[in-house]
SEVEXMI-833447 format. One record per residue (C-alpha): x, y, z. Coordinates in steps of 0.25 Angstrom, whole numbers, plus 5000, padded with zeros to 4 digits. Example, Ala and Ser with C-alpha at 12.3 -4.5 7.8 and 13.67 -1.06 7.14 Angstrom:
BEGIN
504949825031
505549965029
REM end
This chain:
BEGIN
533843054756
533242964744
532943094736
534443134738
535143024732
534343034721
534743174719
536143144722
535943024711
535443114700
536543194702
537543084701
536743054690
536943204683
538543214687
538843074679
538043094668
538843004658
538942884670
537342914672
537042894656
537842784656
537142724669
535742774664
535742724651
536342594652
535242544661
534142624656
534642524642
534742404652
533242434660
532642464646
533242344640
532842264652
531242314653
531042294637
531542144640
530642124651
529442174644
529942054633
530141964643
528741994651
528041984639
528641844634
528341794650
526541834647
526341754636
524941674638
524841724651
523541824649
522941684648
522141654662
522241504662
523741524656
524341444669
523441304664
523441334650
524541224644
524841184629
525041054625
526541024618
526940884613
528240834613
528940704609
530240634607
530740504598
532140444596
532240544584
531440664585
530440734595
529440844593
528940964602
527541024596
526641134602
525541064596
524840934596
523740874589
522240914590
521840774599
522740844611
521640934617
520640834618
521340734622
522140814635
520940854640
520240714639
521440654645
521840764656
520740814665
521740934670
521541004655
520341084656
520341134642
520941114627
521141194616
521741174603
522241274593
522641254580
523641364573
523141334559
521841424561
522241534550
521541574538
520741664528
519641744535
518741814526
517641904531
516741974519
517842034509
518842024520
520041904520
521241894530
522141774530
522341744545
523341654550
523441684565
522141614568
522241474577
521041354578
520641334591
519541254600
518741344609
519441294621
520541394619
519541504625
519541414638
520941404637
521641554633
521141684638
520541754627
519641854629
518341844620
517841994617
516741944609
516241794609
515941674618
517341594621
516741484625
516141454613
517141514602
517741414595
516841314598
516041304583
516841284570
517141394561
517441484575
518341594577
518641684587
519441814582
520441904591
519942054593
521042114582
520742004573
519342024573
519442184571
520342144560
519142064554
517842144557
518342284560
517742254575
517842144584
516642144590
516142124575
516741994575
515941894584
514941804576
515441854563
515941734551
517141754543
517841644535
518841584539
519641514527
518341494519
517341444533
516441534540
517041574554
516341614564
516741724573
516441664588
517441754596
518241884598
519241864607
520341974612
521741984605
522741874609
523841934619
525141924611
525841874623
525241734620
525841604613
524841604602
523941714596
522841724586
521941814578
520741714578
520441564584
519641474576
518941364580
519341224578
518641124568
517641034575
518340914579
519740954575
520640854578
521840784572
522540664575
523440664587
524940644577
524540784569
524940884579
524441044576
523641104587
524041174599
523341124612
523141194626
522541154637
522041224648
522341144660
521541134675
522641144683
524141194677
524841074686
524240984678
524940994665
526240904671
525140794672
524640814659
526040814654
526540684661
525240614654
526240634639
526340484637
525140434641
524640544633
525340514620
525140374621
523640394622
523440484609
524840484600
525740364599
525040314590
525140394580
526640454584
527340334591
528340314602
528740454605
529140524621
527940624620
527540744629
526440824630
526840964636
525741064641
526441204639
526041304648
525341424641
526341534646
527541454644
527241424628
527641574623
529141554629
529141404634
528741324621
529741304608
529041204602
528441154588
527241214584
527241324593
525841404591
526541534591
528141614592
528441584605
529641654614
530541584621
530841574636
532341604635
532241734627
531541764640
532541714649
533741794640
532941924637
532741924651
534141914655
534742004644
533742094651
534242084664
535642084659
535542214651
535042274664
536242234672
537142274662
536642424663
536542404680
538142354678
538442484671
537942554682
538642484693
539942484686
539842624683
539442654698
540642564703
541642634693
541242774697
541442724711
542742824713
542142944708
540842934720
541942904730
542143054736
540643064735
540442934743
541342954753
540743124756
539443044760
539942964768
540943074775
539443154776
538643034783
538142954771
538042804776
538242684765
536642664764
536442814761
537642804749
536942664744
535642724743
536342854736
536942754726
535442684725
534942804721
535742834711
535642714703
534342714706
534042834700
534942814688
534142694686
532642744687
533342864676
533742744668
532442674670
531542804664
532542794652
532442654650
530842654650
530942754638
531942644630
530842554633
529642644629
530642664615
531142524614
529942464615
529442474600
530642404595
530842314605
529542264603
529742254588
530842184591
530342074600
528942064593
528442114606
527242224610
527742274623
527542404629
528442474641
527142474650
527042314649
526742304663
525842424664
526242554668
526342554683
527042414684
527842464672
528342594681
528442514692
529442404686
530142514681
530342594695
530742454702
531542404691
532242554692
532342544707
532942384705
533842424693
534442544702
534742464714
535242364708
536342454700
536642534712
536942414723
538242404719
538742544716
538042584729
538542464738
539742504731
539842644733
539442664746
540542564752
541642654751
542142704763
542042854767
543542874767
544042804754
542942874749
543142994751
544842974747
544242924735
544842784736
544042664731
544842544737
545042414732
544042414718
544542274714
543042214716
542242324711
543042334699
542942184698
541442194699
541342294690
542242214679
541342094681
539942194678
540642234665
540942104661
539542054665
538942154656
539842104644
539641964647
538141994644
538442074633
539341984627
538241844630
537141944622
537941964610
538241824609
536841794610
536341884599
537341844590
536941704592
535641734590
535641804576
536741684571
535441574575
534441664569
535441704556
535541534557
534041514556
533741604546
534941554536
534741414540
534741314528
533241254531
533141164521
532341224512
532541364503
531641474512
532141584505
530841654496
529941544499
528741584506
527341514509
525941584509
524641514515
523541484507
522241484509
521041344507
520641394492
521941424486
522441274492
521941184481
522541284471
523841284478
524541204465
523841304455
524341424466
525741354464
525841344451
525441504448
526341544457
527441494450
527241554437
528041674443
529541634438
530041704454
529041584461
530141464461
529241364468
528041334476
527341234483
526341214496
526441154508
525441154522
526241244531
527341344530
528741304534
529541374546
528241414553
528541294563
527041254563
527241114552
526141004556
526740884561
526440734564
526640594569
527640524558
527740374559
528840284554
527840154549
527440134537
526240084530
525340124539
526040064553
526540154563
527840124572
528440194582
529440284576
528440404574
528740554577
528240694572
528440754559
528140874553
527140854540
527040944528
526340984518
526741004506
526540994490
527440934479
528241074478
528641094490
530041024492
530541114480
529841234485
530541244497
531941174490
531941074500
532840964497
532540804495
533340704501
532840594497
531640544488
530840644480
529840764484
528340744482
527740724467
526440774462
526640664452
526640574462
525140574467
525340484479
526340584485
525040644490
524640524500
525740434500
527040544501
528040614509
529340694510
529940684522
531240744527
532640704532
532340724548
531040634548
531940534539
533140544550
532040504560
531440394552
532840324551
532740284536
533640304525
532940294515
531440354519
530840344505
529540264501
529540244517
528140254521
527740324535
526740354544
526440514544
525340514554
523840484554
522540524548
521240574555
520940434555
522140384562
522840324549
524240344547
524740404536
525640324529
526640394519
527840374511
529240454511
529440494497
530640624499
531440674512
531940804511
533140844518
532740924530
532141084531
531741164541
529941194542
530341264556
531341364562
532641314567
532341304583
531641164578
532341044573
531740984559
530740894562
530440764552
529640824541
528740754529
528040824520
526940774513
525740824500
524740884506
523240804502
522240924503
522541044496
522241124510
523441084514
524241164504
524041284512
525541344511
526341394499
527741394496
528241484486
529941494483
530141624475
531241704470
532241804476
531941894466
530441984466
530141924478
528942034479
528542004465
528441864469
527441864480
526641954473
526541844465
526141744473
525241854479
524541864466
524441724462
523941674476
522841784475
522341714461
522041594469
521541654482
521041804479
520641824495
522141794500
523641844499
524641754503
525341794515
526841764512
527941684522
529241664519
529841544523
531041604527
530141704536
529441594542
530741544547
531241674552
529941684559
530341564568
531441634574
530841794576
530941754592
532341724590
532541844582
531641934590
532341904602
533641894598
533542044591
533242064606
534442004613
535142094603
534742224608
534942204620
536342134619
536742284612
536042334625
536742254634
538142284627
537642434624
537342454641
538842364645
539442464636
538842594642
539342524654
540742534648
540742664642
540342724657
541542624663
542642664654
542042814656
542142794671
543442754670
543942854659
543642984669
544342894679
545742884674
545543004664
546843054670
547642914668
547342914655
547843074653
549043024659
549142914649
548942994637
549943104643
550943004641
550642944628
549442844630
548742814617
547242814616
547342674614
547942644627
547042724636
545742664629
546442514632
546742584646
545342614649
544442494641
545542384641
544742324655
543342344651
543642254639
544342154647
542942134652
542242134640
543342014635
542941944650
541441954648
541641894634
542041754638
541041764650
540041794640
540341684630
540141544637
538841614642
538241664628
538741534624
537741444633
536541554633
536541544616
536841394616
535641394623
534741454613
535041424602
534541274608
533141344603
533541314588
533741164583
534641204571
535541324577
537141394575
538341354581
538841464592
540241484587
541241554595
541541684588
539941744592
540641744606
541941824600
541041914593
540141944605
541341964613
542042054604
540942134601
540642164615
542242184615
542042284605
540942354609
541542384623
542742434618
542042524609
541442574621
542542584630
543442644619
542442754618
542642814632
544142754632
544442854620
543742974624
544642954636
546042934628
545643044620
545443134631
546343254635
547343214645
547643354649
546143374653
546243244661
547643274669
547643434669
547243424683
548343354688
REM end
């Protein structure tokens, strides 16, 4: 019997074939749509889990608040670990790493500049799951001058990894030792590297001078509330002294939760975001039903035409089970058709999507027999859950009424079938809202005045050597007429990782209790013009002026709104502590008005800037160059850097790229959202175009009627798509209070953000407008067009 509704299903399938493309290609689009979002979605969900101990591995975050400001850091000072597993027998282990692990290897003739290296204590092999190939974990990173290298990276290096093990390379002019070989770092994880190097002996800092990312690895996971609720005490014990009266809490972040849970400052790597999860998700889910809706309508419309046919089995003895698992078939066979199709979209899409998303799935992600066994289930689910309505539907017609032909009172399924269309347009319409909103923030971002000019200003790293050189380097570089200005500073700007500190109101060496956390820079005499950054008050650093190195610095206008003063200059301030406890007292020559060092999700944060004292900490140059040879320019700067370090090249950022770089998620994801939303609208229409089909053959011989007496084209397409658009005009102002909260709410992710005007909602409707009218006038014409005497010749 089973076998015979299938026949009778493929041959349904065959008689309508226009219905059956529709039907077939709308949700194989939809299940393709759907399995490359759930491949995204599984992938985003295993971060850090290949970790064994991953459900007690926990990072520690701080966060504080004052009358005027708070912070919310990823990092914390080097004293931490120690300190939490003195004070908490539940930790079982520390380990700290420190980002700034980068340098210049050099093995024989052989030079690679390397910045995706981390510093690290040896603990972190008791903490993570890396598998050592070659090397003893225990024992790693436990001498100075160690280094443990990743299989690739070492292969890189010495042609064979198992080579590598006790060989010494240099590592920004020290001898390193290799102690380890360890397999490559999953990609699904928070943070990865090339190499981990070993922490000085006695690294430390003072507990203000936040940097270094600390885990703990805890003895029981229920114990990080306890450890959490011990903040205060915590903070009283180690840092009020040196940061004042502030509401403090220590977080412990759960390892899987950081890749799509945390947003915070410092973050040690690009993390993802839980709510792109929760919307891909849905947009996933939504695509599918669109194509099932398709379906369901088409079945419901083409009610009349299976009527006859309905109501011979009944006559002949078929019972309302035996028509609903006829109906099954069908849709499930239509489905599994559709399913075979869609894992060939897949297997083609993948290559693009993955460029697309910045992802390396495959289409066996699961493996190959759970893969075919998802897609047999997910076919079986996806066919019964399209065919319980036609099917429920279908079968309910009495044998009688059937067989005259005469469907009844069609009010509610009509009604039904009006709501499904406007359901599908709602989503279309809350999609195209959503991408348009999107590209303004990102078009936003981008343009955004940030207080300084970005535009051909880039920065390079450079290495110990060239350093006490860095004036000489300077003043070379602008012998070229295109090389407008240049300068040095400690870090990049718009990489969000700017050092940060305790900042103390008192003066003269006095603390009081109006302290909170600033970001420090770095910076020479030229920076300010460099980067066209403007004064607001007082004056820029002076080389003229020797005290400037220990006595001076430039502040800007958010610290001084926190500060309370009108009038900040010759004020003097604490800026922290040395390693001997010392505050730092200095004096506020300049404010600048405010610029942005990060991306726009953070808010700016009081800033001073200070003259570096050793000539190490001149490790960044700026460079502003002209529009014009912009090619000849950096070969320039090429050539002249290698007169003062022959082993190097520089390694160009833009500035403008380094901000650009903060929002590739955003971006990434967005260009997402925006294929499907042309998927989603592309599937509603298909569902359209077989409507207004449907109901073309229908009242083909009304509209030759009508066109026998005189009715325009124009009349007979408004005839046919004048209701379908009524809904479209329906879903619109459904759609628009929806994609007005679900957008409102994400663009909460970004401190400085667009207004949401109105006309993005009149332009999503009208293009969804448009589009459907475009689609229904397609079919309406060809109809209007269409010989009446063909249509009327048997009457």
């Amino acid at each position: 019997m089973l076998r015979n509704y299938f026949k009778i299903a493929w041959r349904n399938l065959q008689k309508h074939k226009a219905f059956s493309f529709i039907n077939i290609f709308g949700l194989a689009v939809g299940i393709a749509a759907f399995w490359l979002i759930a491949l995204y979605v599984t992938d985003e969900l295993s971060y850090d889990r290949y970790n064994t101990k991953a459900d007690r591995i926990f990072r520690v975050a701080q966060h504080a608040t004052w009358s005027s400001g708070k912070y919310d850091f990823a990092i914390t000072s080097a004293p931490y670990a120690a300190a939490l597993k003195a004070d908490f027998p539940q930790v079982e282990e520390t380990a700290r790493i420190d980002a700034e692990g980068g340098g210049k290897i050099t093995i024989g003739d052989k030079t690679i500049n390397e910045g995706n290296m981390l510093l690290a204590d040896n603990a972190i092999f008791k903490i993570f799951s890396y598998q050592f190939l070659q090397g003893d974990a225990q024992t790693a990173l436990s001498k100075p001058q160690s280094i443990v290298l990743t299989k690739t990276f070492a292969e890189n290096l010495f042609g064979d990894a198992e080579n590598a093990l006790n060989k010494t390379i240099s590592v920004d002019g020290q001898a390193t030792n290799v102690t380890g070989v360890i397999a490559d770092v999953p990609v699904n994880s928070h943070f990865t590297f090339k190499a981990l190097r070993s922490l000085r002996e006695g690294f430390t800092s003072s507990w203000d001078d936040s940097g270094i990312y600390t885990y703990l690895l805890l003895k029981n996971a229920d114990s990080k509330n306890a450890i959490e609720a011990a903040s205060g005490a915590f903070y009283n014990k180690y840092l009020k002294n040196g940061l004042g009266d502030l509401k403090f809490n220590l977080e412990l972040q759960p390892l899987t939760s950081i890749h799509l849970h945390s947003n915070l400052g410092y973050e040690l790597g690009a993390n993802g975001n839980i709510t792109y999860v929760y919307v891909f998700t849905i947009t996933a889910l939504l695509i599918l039903i669109i194509a099932v809706i398709n379906y369901v309508n088409l079945a419901t419309a083409r009610s009349s035409v299976r009527l006859k046919e309905i109501g011979v089995r009944k006559v002949i003895g078929s019972d309302r089970a035996q028509l609903i698992a006829m109906f099954f078939a069908e849709s499930v066979l239509l489905t599994f058709i559709a399913t075979l199709i869609a894992a060939t979209i897949i297997q083609f899409a993948l290559p693009y999507f993955n460029q697309l998303s910045g992802k390396n799935l495959v289409l066996l992600q699961f493996g190959t027999v759970p893969t075919v066994v998802l897609f047999a289930g997910f076919s079986l689910f996806t066919g019964l859950l399209s065919g319980a309505y036609p099917a429920m539907f279908l079968s309910g017609f009495g044998t009688i009424s059937a067989i005259k032909g005469q469907l009844g009172n069609q009010m509610a399924t009509i009604f039904f079938r009006k709501s499904l269309v406007v359901f599908q347009f709602v989503i279309t319409i809350v999609m195209i809202v959503g991408s348009c909103i999107i590209y303004q923030q990102l078009r936003f971002a981008m343009d955004k005045d940030l207080g300084f000019n970005k535009a051909q200003t880039l920065t390079f790293h450079i290495s110990q050597g060239v350093r006490p050189k860095a004036d000489a380097l300077r003043q070379q570089l602008l012998q070229n007429p295109n090389i407008e200005d240049a300068s040095t500073a400690g870090n990049p700007i718009g990489n969000n990782n700017l050092n940060s500190g305790g900042f103390n109101v008192g003066s003269d060496g006095k603390s009081t209790a109006e302290s909170f956390m600033v970001q420090r820079l770095s910076v020479d005499e030229d920076f300010i013009p460099t980067m066209q950054i403007k004064m607001s008050k007082g004056r820029n650093f002076s080389k003229d002026v020797t005290s400037d190195v220990d006595d001076a610095i430039v502040v800007n206008q958010t610290l001084i709104n926190k500060l309370g003063r009108k009038n900040p200059i010759g004020r003097r301030v604490n800026i922290g502590t040395d390693n001997d406890g010392k505050l730092i007292v200095r004096t506020i020559i300049g404010v600048v008005k405010d610029f942005n060092t990060y991306s726009l999700q953070h808010k700016i944060m009081p800033l001073f800037m200070y003259l570096p004292k050793e000539v190490n900490d001149k490790d960044n140059v700026y460079v502003r160059i002209g529009k014009n040879n912009i090619r000849e320019s950096l070969a320039y700067i090429g050539k002249v850097y290698g007169q003062f370090d022959i082993e190097n090249k520089p390694e160009f950022h833009f500035l403008d790229q380094n901000f650009a770089a903060q929002y590739q998620t955003e971006q990434k994801q967005g260009n997402i959202l925006l294929i499907f939303t042309i998927l989603a609208i592309s599937i509603a229409c298909l569902g359209l175009f077989g409507l207004v089909t449907f109901t073309a053959e229908q009242r083909i011989k009304e509209i030759g009627i009508r066109k026998v007496l005189g009715a325009s084209v124009t009349s007979i397409v408004s005839l046919l798509g004048t209701d379908l658009m009524k809904l479209v005009f329906v879903a619109t102002i459904i759609a628009c209070p929806i994609a007005y909260f679900a957008m409102d709410k994400w663009l909460q992710d970004f401190e400085y953000k667009i207004n949401i005007h109105w006309w993005v909602f009149l332009l999503a409707g009208a293009g969804a407008s448009v589009v459907a009218l475009a689609t229904i006038s397609i079919q309406s014409v060809k109809a209007a067009l269409a010989n009446p005497v063909k249509s009327l010749k048997s009457e």
